[in-house]
N, C-alpha and C positions, 0 to 999 in steps of 0.2 A: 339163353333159353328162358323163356315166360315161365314166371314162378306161378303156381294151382294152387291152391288152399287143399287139395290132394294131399293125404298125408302119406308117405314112403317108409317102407324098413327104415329107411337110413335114419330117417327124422323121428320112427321111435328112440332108434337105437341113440340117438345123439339128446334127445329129452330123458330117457333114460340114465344113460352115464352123467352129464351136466347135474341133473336133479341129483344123484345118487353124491356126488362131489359137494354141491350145496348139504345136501345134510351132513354129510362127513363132518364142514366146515363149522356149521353151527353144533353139532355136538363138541368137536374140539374146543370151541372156544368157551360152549358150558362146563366142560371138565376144568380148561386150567384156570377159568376166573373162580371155580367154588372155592381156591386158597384163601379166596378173601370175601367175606359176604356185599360190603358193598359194592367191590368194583361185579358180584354174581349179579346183586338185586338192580344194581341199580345201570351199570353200565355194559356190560355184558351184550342184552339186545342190540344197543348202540352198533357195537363193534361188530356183533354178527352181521349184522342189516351193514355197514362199510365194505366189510372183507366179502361180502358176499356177492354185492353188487355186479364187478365186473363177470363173473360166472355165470347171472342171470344176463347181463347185457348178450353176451356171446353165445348161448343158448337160445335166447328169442332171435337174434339177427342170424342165426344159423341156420337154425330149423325154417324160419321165415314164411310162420302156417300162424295160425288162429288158435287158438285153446293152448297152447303151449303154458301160460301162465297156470292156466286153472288144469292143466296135467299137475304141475308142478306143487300148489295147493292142493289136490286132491289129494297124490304121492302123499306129502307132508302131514294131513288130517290122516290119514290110514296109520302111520308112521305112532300118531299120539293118541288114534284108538288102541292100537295094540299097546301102549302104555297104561293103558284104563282111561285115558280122558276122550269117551267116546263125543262128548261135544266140542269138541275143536274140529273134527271131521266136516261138519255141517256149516261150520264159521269158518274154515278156512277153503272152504268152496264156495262159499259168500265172498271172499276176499278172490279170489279167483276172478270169480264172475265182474268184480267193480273192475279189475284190473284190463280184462278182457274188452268190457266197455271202453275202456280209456283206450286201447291197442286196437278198436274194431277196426276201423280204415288204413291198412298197411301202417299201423301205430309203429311197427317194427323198425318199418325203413324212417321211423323220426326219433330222433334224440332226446326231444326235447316232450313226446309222447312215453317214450319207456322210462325216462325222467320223473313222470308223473305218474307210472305206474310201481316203478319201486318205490317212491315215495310214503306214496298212501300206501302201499303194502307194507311197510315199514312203520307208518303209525300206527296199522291197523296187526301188526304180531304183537305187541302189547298184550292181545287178547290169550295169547297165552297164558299169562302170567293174571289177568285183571277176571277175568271168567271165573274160574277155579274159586276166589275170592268174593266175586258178585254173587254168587247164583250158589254154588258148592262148598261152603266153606268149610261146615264137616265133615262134609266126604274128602276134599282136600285136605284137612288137618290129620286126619285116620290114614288115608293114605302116604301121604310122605311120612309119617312112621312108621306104617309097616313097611315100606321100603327104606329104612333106616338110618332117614332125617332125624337128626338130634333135635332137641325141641327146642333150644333157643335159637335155629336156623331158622325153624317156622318163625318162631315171635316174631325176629329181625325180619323175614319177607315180611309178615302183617304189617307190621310197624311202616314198612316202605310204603306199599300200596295199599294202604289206609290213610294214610296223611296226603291232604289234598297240595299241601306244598312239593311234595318229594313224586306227587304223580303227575303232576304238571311238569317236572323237571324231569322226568325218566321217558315221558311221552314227547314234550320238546327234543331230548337230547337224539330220542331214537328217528326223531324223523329228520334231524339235521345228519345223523351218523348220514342215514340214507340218502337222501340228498346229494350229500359232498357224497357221498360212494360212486351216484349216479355221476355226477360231474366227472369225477377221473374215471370211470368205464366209458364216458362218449370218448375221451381223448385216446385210450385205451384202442377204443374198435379204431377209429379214425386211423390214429397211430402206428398200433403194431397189427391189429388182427387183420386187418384187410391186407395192409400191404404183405406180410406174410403168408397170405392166400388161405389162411385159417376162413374169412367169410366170404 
């Protein structure tokens, strides 16, 4: 059957659950890295943006519509308004939007198109953590204490992304996490998800 850019219950319902499972993911992985502040500050995104990957692969090649990326961006900005960071909503519809670009022409059915769309959406969540610091820094200091950051947890993040060594190095590491994430998610669909009739 010819696939429509028509979007279907089914196709909410399946961007729904998948997005809802991505943030699971990424919350999980901010819980068990805060044991330790650098593997929090510094590698954490990394890992997010790997394990996350195939979830996003099998979600775009499933639903197999247009905007699927920037549902999933939008979701995620909504997700870090209702946290108080009402400007990540606006950036990560931005990131949406670049992503959507790269995916415009059946980017879904190429490998090597959603490749480059987690990619750059993996360098570009960075801005989680670099925003709050560029633009907010007061209001970020204020808030993770009233929500009950110790204050030498704040120091140690400033410390991170403030040194143009160590942000080089956490923006490198998160776009290689991403990357090699996408690399095993094409083998992933290829591999198990089609032939299992999952796509």
């Amino acid at each position: 059957m010819k696939k429509t850019n028509k979007w279907s219950v089914r196709d909410v319902i399946t961007t729904a659950l998948l997005t809802t499972l991505l943030v699971v993911i990424q919350l999980a992985v901010n819980m068990i890295c805060m044991v330790n502040d650098f593997v929090s500050m510094v590698l954490s995104v990394g890992i997010t943006m790997f394990l996350c990957a195939p979830v996003y692969f099998l979600m775009v090649s499933r639903v197999h519509k247009r905007f699927v990326t920037l549902a999933y961006m939008t979701i995620l900005g909504f997700i870090f308004l209702a946290m108080g960071n009402w400007y990540l909503l606006p950036y990560y519809m931005a990131v949406g939007v670049i992503c959507e670009i790269i995916l415009w022409n059946n980017g879904w059915e190429s490998k090597k198109k959603l490749t480059a769309a987690w990619t750059i959406s993996s360098l570009l969540y960075n801005g989680v953590n670099l925003l709050p610091l560029w633009f907010f820094r007061d209001t970020y200091e204020s808030f993770a204490l009233s929500a009950g950051m110790e204050q030498s947890y704040i120091d140690s993040f400033v410390r991170y992304y403030s040194s143009s060594v160590w942000l080089v190095f956490i923006i490198l590491f998160t776009t290689i996490c991403g990357f090699a994430g996408s690399l095993v998610s094409g083998k992933l669909i290829q591999k198990h998800f089609k032939k299992a009739g999952v796509l």
